[in-house]
C-alpha atoms as a printed R data frame, in Angstrom:
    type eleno elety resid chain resno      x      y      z
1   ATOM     1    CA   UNK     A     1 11.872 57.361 14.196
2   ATOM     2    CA   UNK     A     2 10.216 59.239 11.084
3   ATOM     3    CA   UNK     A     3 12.440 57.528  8.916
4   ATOM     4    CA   UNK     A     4 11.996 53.646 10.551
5   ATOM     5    CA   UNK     A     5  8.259 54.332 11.774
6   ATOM     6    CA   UNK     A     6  7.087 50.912 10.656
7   ATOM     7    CA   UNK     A     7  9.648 49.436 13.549
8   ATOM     8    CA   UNK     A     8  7.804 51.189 16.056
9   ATOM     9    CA   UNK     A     9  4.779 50.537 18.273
10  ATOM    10    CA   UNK     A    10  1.236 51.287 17.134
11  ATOM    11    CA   UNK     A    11 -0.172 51.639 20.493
12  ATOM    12    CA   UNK     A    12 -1.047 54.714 20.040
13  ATOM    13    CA   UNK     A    13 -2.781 54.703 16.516
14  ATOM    14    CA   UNK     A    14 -0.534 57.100 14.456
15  ATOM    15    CA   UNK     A    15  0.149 57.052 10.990
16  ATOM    16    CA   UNK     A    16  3.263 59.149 11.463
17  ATOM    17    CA   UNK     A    17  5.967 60.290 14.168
18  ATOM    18    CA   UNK     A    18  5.109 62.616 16.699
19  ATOM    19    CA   UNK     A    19  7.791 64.525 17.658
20  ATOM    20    CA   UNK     A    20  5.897 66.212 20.969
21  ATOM    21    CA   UNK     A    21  5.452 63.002 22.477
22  ATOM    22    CA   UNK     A    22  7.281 59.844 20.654
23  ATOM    23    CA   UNK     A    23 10.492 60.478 22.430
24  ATOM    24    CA   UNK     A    24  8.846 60.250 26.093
25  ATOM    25    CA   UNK     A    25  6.486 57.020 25.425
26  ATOM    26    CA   UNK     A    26  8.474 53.701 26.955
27  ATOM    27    CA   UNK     A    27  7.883 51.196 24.195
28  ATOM    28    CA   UNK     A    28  9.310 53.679 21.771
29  ATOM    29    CA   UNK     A    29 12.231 54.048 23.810
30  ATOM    30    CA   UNK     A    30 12.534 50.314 23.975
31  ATOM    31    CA   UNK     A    31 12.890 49.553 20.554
32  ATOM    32    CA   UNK     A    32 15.310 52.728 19.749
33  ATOM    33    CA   UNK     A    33 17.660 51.200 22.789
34  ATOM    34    CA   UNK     A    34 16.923 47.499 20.834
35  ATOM    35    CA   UNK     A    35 17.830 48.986 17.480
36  ATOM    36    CA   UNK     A    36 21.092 50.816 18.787
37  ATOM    37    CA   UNK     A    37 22.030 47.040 20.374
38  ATOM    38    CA   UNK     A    38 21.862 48.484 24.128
39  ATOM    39    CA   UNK     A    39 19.380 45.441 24.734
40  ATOM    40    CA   UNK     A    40 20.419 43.230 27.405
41  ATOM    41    CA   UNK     A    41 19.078 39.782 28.934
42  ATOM    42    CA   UNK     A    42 16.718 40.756 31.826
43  ATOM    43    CA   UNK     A    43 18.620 39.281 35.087
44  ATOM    44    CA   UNK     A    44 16.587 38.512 38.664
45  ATOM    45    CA   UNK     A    45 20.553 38.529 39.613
46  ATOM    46    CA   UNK     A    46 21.046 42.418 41.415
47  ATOM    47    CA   UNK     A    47 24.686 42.050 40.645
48  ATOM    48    CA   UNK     A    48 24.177 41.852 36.933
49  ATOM    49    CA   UNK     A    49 23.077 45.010 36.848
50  ATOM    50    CA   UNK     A    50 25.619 49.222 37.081
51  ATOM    51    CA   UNK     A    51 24.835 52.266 37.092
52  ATOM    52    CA   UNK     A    52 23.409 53.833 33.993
53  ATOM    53    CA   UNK     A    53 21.774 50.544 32.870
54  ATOM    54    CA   UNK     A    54 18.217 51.253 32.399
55  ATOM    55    CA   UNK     A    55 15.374 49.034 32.842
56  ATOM    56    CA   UNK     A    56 11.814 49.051 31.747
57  ATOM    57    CA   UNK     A    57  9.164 47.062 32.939
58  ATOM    58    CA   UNK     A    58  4.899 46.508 32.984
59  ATOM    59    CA   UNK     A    59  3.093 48.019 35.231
60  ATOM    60    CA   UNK     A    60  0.281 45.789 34.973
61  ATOM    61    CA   UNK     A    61  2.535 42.862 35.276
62  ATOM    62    CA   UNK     A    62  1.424 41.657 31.634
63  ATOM    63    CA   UNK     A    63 -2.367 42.033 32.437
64  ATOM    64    CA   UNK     A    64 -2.907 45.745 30.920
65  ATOM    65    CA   UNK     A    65 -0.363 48.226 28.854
66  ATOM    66    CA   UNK     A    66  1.495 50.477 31.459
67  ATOM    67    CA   UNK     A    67  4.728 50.473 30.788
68  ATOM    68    CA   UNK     A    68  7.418 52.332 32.829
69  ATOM    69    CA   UNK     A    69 10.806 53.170 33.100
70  ATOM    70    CA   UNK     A    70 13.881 53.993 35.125
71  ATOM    71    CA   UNK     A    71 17.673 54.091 35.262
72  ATOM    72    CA   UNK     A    72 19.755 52.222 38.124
73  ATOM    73    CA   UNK     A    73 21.951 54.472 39.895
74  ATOM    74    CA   UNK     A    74 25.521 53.592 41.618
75  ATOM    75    CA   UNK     A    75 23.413 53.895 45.656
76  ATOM    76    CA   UNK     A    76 23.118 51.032 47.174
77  ATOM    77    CA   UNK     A    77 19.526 50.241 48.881
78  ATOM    78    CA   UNK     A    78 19.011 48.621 52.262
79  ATOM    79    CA   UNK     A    79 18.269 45.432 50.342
80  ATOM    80    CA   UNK     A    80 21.948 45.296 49.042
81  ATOM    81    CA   UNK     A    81 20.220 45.953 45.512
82  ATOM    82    CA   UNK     A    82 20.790 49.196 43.370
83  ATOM    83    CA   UNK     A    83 18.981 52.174 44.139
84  ATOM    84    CA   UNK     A    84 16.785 53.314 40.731
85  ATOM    85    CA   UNK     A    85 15.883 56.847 39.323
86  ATOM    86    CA   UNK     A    86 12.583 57.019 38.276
87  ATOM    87    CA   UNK     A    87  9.214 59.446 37.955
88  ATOM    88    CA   UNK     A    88  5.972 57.412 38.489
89  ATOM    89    CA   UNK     A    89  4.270 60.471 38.656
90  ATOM    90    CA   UNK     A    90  4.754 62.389 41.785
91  ATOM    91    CA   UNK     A    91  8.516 63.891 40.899
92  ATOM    92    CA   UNK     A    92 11.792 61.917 40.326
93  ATOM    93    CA   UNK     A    93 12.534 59.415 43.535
94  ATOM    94    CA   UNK     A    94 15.281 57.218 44.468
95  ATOM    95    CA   UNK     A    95 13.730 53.898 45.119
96  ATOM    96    CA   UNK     A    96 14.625 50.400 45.295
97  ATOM    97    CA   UNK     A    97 12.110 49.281 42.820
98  ATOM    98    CA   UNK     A    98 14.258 47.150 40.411
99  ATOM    99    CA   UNK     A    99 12.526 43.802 40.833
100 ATOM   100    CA   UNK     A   100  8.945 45.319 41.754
101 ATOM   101    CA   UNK     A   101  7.140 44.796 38.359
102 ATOM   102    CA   UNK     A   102  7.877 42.331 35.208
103 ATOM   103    CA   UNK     A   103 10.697 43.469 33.518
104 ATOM   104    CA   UNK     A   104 10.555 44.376 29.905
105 ATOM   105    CA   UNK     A   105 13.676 45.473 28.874
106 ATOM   106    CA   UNK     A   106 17.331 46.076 30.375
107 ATOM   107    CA   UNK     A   107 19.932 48.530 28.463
108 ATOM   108    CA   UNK     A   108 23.190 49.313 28.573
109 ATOM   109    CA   UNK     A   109 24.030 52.186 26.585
């Protein structure tokens, strides 16, 4: 990131990297995972989707800047859809939360 900095997002208002926090923020993480070529078409299709893919998505649902993040796992919900790993602030959960906000990004590394 300190060497590409200008490819990053200036939501923040820094004129350089951050190495305490940079790694942890979501759009920052999206456009490393877009630069490596992990970047895949978003899908409303639960089958399109295996474990270790991880998703991003808006909080907001496009009306405000809260991005978040998780990574599906290889459970299977009551839903039939994939089970995802994420921390929305009260500890890691398990949760069947892949089509519950706007998607902004889907990865496969």
């Amino acid at each position: 990131m300190t060497a590409n900095f200008d490819a990053y997002p200036r939501h923040w208002g820094l004129s350089r990297a951050d190495r305490n926090i940079n790694h942890r923020r979501v759009p920052n993480i999206e456009v490393y995972f877009t630069r490596a070529g992990w970047r895949l078409p978003a899908s409303r299709d639960a089958a399109d989707y295996r474990a270790g893919d991880i998703v991003a998505w808006s909080l907001e649902g496009g009306k405000g800047f809260r991005p978040h993040i998780g990574v599906v796992t290889d459970r299977i919900g009551r839903s039939g859809r994939p089970l995802i790993a994420h921390n929305i602030g009260a500890g890691p959960k398990l949760k069947g939360a892949l089509f519950d906000w706007p998607m902004t990004g889907r990865y496969r590394p």
